[in-house]
C-alpha positions in Angstrom: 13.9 -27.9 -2.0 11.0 -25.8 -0.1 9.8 -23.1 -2.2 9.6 -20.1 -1.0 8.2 -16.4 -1.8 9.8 -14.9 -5.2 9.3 -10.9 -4.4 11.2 -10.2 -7.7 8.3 -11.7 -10.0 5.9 -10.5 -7.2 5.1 -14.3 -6.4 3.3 -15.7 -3.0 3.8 -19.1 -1.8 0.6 -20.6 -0.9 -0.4 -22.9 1.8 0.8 -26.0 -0.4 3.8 -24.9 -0.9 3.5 -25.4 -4.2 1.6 -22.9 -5.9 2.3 -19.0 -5.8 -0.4 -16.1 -5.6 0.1 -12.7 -7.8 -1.2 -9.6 -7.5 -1.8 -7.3 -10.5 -1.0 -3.8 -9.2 -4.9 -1.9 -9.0 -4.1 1.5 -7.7 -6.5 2.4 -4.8 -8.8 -0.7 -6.6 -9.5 1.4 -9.6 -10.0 -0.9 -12.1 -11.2 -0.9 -16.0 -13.5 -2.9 -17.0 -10.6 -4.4 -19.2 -8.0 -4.8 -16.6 -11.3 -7.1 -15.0 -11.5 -9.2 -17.6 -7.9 -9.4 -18.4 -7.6 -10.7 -14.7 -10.1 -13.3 -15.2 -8.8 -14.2 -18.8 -5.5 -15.1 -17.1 -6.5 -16.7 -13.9 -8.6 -19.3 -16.3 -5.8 -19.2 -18.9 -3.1 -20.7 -16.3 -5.8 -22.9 -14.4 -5.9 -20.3 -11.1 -7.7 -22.1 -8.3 -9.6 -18.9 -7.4 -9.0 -15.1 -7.6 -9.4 -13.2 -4.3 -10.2 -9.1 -3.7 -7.8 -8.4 -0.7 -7.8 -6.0 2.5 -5.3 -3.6 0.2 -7.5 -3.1 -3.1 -6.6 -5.6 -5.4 -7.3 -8.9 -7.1 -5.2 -11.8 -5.9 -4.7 -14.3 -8.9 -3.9 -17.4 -7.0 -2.8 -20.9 -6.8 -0.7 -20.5 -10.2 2.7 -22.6 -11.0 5.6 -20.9 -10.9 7.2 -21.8 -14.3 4.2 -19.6 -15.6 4.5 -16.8 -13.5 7.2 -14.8 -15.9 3.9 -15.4 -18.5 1.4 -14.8 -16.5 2.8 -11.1 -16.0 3.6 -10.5 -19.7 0.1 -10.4 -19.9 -0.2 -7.2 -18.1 0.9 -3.8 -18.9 1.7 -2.3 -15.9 4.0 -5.4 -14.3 5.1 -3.4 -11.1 4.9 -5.5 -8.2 5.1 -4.7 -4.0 5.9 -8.2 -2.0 8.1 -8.1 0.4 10.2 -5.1 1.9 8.4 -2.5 0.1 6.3 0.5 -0.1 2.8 -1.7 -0.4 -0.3 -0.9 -2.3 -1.9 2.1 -1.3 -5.6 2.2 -0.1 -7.7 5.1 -0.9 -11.5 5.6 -0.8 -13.5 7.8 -3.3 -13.6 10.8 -1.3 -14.8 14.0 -3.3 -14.7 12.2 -6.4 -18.0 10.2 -5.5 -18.5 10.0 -1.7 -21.2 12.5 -0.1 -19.6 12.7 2.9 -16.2 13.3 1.6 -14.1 16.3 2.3 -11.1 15.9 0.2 -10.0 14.2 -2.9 -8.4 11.3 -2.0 -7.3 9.5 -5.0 -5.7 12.6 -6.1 -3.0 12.6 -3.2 -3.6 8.7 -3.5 -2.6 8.3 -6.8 0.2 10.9 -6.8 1.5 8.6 -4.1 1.1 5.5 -6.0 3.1 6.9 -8.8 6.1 8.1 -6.9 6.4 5.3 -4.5 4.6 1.9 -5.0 7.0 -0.6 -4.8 9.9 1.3 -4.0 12.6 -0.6 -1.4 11.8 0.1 2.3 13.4 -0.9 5.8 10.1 -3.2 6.0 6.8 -3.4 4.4 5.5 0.2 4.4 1.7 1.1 4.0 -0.3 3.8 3.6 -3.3 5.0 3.7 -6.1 8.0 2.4 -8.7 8.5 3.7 -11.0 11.2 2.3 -13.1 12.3 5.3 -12.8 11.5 9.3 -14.5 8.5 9.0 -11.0 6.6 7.7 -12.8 4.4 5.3 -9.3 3.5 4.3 -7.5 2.7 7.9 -5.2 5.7 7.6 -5.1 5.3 11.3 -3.9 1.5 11.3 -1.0 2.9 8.3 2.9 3.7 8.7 1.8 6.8 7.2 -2.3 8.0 6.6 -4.2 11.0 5.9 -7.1 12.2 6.5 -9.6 14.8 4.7 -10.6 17.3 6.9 -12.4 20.6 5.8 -9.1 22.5 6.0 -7.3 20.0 4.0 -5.4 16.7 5.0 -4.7 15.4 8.5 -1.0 13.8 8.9 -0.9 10.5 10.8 2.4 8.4 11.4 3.1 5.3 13.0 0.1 3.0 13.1 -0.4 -0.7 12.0 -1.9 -3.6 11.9 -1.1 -7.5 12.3 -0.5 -9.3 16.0 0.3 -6.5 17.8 -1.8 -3.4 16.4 -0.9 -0.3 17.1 -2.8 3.2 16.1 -1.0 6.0 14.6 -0.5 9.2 15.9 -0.8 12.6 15.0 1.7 14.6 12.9 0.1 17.6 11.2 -3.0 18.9 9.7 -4.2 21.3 7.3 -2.3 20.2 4.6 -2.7 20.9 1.0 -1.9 17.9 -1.5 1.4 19.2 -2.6 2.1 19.3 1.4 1.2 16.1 1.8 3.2 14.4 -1.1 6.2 16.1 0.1 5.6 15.3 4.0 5.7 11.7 2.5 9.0 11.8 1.0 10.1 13.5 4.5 8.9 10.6 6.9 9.5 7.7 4.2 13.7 9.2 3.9 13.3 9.6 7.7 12.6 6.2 7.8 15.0 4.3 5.5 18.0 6.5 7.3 17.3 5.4 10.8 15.2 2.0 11.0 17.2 -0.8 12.0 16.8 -4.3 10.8 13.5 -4.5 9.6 11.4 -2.4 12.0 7.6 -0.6 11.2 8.0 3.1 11.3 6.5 3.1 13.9 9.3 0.8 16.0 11.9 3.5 14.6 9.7 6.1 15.8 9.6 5.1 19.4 12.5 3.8 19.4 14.2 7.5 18.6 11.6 9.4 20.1 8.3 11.6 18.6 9.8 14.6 19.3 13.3 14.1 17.6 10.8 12.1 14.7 8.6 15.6 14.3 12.1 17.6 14.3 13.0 16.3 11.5 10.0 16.0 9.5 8.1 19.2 9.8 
């Protein structure tokens, strides 16, 4: 029998169909030094052919079997895991916290976000992304749902993506504070689970429903 992806132990097929990829959840890549070499203590533990960093901020253990996958993520504390039709990883640059040019604080409204909805069920695979000034360090503008730092707070952005057919997001509302923002995310992301059909992007649903009925019921 093929194998196949196993989204409820947050398991990747790989390209011989025989091995899986994992990915420890990293919020906005903010590791530990101990989460780092707790990563590479497994992937040598359970003979990984490699580890990878990805596009989304985190370390991809991969090229493990699957009858060691259930101990593989005993190893980790935090075993929450985003494959599939889910609210993915969220990518977040320093912003305030470190950057000079930054005008908000990113991981703050970053990792709120991470708490309340990483891995969560969605129509399809939902990103997001924050960035911490208007130089989008993290692709807000390529994200279901991005903001932006801006001096008067954070920019709103809805609808972009990436993959074969990119599309860039557009805008929904600025000035926000971080509160505004967290709660402008629960707003699109029930928006979306109540009128996407099949598996569409946010995007799709958006056009397909219209901006202006979209921005009706958001804001």
């Amino acid at each position: 029998m093929t194998k196949t992806n196993i989204p409820e132990k947050g398991a990747i097929i790989q390209r011989d169909m025989e091995t899986f990829s994992i990915l420890p959840h990293i919020p906005g890549g903010f590791a530990e030094p101990a989460l780092l070499r707790k990563i590479a203590d497994v992937a040598e533990k359970y003979g990984a052919k490699y580890v990878k960093l990805t596009g989304a901020q985190r370390i991809a253990i991969m090229g493990v079997r699957e009858e060691d996958l259930d101990n593989i993520w005993a190893e980790f504390t935090d075993r929450s895991k985003a494959i599939g039709l889910t609210i993915r990883s969220i990518q977040m640059c320093p912003g305030t916290r470190s950057c000079k040019r930054g005008k908000q604080d990113s991981p703050g409204l970053g990792f709120a976000l991470d708490s309340e909805f990483y891995g969560k069920p969605a129509p399809s695979k939902f990103k997001m992304g924050i960035s911490g000034c208007p130089n989008c360090c993290s692709d807000s503008w390529l994200k279901d749902l991005g903001f932006i730092g801006t001096d008067s707070g954070f920019r709103a952005v809805v609808g972009g993506k990436g993959g074969s057919t990119p599309k860039t997001a557009r805008e929904l509302v600025d000035g926000l504070s971080e509160d505004q923002a967290i709660a402008l995310a629960r707003k699109v992301i029930g928006f979306y689970r109540e009128n996407a059909q099949g598996a569409e992007r946010l995007g799709s649903t958006i056009e397909r429903v219209g901006f202006e009925t979209f921005t009706k019921a958001i804001l």
